[in-house]
Backbone bond lengths (Angstrom), bond angles and torsions (degrees), N, CA, C in turn:
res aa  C-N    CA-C-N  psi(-1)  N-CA   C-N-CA  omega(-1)  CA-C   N-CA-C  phi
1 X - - - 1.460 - - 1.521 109.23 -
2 X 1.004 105.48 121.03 1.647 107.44 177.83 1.694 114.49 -90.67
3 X 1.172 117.49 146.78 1.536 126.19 -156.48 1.796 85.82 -95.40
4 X 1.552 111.85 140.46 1.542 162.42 156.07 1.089 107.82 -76.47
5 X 0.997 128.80 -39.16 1.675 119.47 -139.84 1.428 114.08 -73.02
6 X 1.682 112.70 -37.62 1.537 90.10 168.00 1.686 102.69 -102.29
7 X 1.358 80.70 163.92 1.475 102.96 -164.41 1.732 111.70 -84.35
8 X 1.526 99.77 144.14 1.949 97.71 -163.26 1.326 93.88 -95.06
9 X 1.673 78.50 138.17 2.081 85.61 178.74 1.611 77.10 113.77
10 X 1.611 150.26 -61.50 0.929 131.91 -101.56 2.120 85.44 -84.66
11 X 1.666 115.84 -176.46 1.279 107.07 164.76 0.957 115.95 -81.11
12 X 1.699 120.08 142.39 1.095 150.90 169.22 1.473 103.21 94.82
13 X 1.773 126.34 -28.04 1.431 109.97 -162.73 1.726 124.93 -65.83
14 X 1.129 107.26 117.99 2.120 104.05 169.91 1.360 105.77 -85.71
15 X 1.624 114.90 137.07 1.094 113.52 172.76 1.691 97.38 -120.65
16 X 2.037 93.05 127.38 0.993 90.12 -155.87 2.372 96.19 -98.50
17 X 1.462 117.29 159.59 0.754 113.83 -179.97 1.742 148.30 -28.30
18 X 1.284 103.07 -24.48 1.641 136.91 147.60 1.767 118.19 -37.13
19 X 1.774 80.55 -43.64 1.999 100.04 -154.59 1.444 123.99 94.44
20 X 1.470 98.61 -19.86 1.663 95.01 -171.80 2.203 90.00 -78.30
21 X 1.454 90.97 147.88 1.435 95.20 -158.89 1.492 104.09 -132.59
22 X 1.509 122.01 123.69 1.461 119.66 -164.49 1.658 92.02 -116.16
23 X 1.406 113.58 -177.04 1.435 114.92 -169.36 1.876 88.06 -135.43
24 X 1.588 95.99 141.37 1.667 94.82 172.35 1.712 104.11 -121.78
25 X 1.192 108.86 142.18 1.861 106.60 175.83 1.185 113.24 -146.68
26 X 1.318 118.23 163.91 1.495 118.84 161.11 1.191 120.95 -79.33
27 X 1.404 121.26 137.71 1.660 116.89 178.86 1.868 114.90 -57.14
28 X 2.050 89.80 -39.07 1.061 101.78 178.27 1.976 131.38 -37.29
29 X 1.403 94.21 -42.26 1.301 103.54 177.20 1.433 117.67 -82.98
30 X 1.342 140.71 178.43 1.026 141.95 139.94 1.427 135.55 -32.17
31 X 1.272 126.17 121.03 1.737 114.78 155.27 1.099 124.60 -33.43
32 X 2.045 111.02 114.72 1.368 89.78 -175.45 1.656 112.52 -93.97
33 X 1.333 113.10 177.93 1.603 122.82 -152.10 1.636 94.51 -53.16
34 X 1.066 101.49 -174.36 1.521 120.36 179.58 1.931 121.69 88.82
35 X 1.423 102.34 -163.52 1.479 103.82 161.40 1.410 127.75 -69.82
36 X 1.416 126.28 140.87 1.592 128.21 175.08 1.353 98.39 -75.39
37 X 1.713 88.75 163.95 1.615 94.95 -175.12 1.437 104.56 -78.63
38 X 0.866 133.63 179.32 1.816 150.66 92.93 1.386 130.87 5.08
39 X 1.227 109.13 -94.46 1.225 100.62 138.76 1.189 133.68 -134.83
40 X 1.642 130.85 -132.22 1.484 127.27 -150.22 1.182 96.01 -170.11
41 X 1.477 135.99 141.83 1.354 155.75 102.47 1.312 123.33 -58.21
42 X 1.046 121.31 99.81 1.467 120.04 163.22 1.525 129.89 -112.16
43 X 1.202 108.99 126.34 1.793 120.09 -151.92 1.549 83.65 -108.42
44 X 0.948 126.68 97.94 1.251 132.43 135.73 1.679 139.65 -155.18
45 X 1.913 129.53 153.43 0.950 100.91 -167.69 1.777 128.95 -96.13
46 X 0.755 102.40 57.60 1.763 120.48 154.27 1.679 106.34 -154.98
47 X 1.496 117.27 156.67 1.186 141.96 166.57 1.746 105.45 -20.94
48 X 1.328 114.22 127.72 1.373 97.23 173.43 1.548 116.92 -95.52
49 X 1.209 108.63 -170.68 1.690 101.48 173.70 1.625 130.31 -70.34
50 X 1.059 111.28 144.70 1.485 97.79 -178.92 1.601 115.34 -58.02
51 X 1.751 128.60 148.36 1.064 143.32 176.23 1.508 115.90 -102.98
52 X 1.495 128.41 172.85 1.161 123.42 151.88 1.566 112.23 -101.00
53 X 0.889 110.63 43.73 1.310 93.14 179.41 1.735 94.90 -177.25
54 X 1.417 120.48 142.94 1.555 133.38 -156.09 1.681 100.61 -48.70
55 X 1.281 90.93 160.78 1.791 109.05 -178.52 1.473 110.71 -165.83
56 X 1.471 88.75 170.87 1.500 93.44 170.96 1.867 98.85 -167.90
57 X 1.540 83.36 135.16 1.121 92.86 -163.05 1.795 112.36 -92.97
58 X 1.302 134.58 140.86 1.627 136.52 -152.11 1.965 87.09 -134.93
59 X 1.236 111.02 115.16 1.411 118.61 -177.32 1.235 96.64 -78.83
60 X 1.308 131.74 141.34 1.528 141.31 -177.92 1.604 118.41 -175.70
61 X 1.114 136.56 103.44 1.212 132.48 176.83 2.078 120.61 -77.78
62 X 1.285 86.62 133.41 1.235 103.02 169.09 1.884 99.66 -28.57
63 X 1.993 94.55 128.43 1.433 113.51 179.04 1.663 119.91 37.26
64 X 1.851 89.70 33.83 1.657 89.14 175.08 1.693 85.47 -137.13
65 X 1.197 101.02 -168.87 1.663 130.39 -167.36 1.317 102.95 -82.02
66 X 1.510 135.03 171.93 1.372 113.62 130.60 1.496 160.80 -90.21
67 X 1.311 136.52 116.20 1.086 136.62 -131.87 1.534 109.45 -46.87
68 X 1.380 131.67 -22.07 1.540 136.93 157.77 0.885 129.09 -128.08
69 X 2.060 120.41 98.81 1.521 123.73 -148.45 1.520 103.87 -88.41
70 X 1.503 131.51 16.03 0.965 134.41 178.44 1.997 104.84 -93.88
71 X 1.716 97.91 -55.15 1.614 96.60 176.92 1.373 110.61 -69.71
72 X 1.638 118.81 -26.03 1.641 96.29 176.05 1.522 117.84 -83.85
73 X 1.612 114.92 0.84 1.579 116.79 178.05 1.778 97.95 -73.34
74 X 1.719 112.38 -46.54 1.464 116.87 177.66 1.736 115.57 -49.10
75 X 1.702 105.13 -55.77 1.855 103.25 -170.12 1.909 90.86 -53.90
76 X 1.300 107.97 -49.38 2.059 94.31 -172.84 1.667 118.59 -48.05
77 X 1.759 85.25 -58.47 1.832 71.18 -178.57 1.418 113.58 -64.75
78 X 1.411 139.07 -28.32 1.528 126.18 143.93 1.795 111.01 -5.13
79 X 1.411 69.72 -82.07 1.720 84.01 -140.73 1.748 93.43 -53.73
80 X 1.368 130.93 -44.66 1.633 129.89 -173.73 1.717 94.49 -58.94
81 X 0.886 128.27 -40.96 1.648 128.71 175.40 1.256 109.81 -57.00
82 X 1.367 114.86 -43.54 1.775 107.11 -176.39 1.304 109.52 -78.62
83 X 1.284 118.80 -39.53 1.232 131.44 -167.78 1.684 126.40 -47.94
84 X 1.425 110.76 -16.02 0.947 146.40 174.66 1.642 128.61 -52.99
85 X 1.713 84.48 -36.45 1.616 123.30 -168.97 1.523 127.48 -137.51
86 X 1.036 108.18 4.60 1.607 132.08 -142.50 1.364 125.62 176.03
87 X 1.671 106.30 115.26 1.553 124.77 -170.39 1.553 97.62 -55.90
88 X 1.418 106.13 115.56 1.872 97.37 -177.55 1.580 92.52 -131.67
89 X 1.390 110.64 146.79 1.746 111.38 -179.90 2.005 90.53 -138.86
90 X 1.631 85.01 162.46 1.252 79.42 -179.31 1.619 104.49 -129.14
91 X 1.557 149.29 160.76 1.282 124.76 -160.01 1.636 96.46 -162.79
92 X 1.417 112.80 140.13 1.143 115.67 151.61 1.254 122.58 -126.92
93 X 1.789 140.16 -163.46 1.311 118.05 175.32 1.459 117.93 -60.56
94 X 1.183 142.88 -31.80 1.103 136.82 165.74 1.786 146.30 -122.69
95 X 1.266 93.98 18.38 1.256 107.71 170.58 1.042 122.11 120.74
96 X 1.439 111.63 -60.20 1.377 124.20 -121.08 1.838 103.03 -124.70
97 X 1.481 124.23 -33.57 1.548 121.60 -174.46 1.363 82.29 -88.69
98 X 1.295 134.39 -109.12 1.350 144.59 -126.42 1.828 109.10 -81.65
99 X 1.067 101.47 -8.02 1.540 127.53 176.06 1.914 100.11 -80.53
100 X 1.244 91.19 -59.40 1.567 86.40 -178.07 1.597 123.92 -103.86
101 X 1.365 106.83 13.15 1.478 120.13 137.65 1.840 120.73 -70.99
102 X 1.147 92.77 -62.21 1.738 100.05 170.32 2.101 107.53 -34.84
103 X 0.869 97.47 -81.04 1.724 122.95 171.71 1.722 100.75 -43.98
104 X 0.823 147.83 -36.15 1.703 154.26 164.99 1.835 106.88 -58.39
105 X 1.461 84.39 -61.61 1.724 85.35 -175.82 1.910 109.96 -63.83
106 X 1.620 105.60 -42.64 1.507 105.48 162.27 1.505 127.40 -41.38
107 X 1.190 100.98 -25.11 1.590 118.85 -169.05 2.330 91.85 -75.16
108 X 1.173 89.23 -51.79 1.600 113.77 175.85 1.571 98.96 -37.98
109 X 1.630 119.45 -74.92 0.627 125.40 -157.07 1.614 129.33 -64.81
110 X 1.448 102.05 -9.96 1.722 130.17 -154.73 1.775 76.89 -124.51
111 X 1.415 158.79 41.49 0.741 162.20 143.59 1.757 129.27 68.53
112 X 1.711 101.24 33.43 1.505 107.43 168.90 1.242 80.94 -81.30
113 X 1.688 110.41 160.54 1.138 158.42 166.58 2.147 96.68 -56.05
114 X 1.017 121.39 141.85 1.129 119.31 -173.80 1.707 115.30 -83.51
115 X 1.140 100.12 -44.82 1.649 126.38 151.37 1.329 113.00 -33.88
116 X 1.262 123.51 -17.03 2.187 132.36 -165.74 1.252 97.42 -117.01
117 X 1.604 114.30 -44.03 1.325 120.24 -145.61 1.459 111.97 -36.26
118 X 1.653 109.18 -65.57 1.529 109.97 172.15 1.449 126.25 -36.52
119 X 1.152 109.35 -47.74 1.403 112.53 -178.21 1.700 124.23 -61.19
120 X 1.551 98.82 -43.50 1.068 127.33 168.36 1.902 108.75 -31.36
121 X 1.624 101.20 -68.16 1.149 112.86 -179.78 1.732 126.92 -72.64
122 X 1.144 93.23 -28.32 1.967 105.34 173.90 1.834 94.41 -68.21
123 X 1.372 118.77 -31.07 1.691 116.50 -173.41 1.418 109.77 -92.71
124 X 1.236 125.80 -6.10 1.170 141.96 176.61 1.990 145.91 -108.72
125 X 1.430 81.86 -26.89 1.137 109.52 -161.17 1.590 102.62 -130.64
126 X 1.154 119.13 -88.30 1.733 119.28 -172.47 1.585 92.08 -154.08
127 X 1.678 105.08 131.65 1.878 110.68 178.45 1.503 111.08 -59.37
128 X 1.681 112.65 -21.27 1.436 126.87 179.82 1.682 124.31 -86.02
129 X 1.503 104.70 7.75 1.426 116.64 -170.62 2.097 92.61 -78.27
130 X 1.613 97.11 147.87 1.249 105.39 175.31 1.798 108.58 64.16
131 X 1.365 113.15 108.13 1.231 115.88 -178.20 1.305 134.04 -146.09
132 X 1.241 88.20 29.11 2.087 94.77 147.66 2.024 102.50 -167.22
133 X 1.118 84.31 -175.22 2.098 93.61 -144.24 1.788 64.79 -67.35
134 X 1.256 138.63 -82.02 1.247 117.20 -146.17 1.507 134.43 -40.62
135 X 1.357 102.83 -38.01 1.811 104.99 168.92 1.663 105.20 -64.52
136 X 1.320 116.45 -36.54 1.737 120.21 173.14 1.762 102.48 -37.05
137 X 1.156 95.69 -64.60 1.583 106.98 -177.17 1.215 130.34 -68.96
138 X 1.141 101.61 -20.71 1.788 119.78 173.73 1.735 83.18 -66.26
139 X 1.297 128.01 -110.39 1.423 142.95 160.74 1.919 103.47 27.29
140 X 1.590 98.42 -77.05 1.376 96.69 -176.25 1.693 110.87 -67.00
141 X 1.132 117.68 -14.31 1.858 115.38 170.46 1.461 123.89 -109.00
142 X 1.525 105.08 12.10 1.572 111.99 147.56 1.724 131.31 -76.08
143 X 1.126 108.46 131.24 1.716 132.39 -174.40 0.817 115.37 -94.08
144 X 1.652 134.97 116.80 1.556 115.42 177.69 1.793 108.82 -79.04
């Protein structure tokens, strides 16, 4: 069963080829309107804020990697597994690098070509998603 719940068109949501459809944002900004997720990925490097609703947190610094590409390969296939069934977003401080690396490799995982993925998500998601050659490459050398 593929998850509805957030709404297409809505901000931030990618709907990825599957249909099952996750939402990416900046923490920086506001929650945008609607229902909260389910759960959460949050890529960033310190502890994020507490949620109401489940998470898991993926240590990663701004325009870097994440510091353990094994637990952040686990929170993705998570989160593409829940996503299925369950409003899931994924967020860093600003959206758009490690947010739309995260969301690229999802793209991976839901069966774009790894080679697209980026593109996939800059046409889908934000033209500013993924933002420097190393997350590029991270993306194209992720495995589902």
């Amino acid at each position: 069963m593929v998850s509805v719940s957030w709404q297409d068109g809505a901000a931030g949501v990618l709907r990825l080829p599957s249909g099952r459809m996750v939402r990416g944002r900046g923490l920086s900004r506001p929650v945008p309107a609607g229902p909260e997720p389910s759960f959460g990925v949050y890529l960033l490097g310190h502890r994020p804020p507490e949620t109401r609703w489940a998470s898991r947190w993926v240590r990663w610094r701004d325009f870097w990697l994440p510091a353990d590409r094994d637990d952040a390969a686990a929170a993705l296939r998570e989160a593409w597994q829940r996503a299925a069934t369950e409003r899931v977003e994924l967020a860093c401080l600003g959206g758009k690098g490690r947010t739309g690396t995260a969301l690229a490799c999802l793209a991976v995982l839901d069966g774009v070509p790894a080679a697209d993925a980026v593109d996939f998500v800059r046409a889908h998601y934000s033209p500013r998603a993924v933002e420097t050659p190393w997350q590029r490459r991270y993306v194209r050398a992720f495995r589902p």
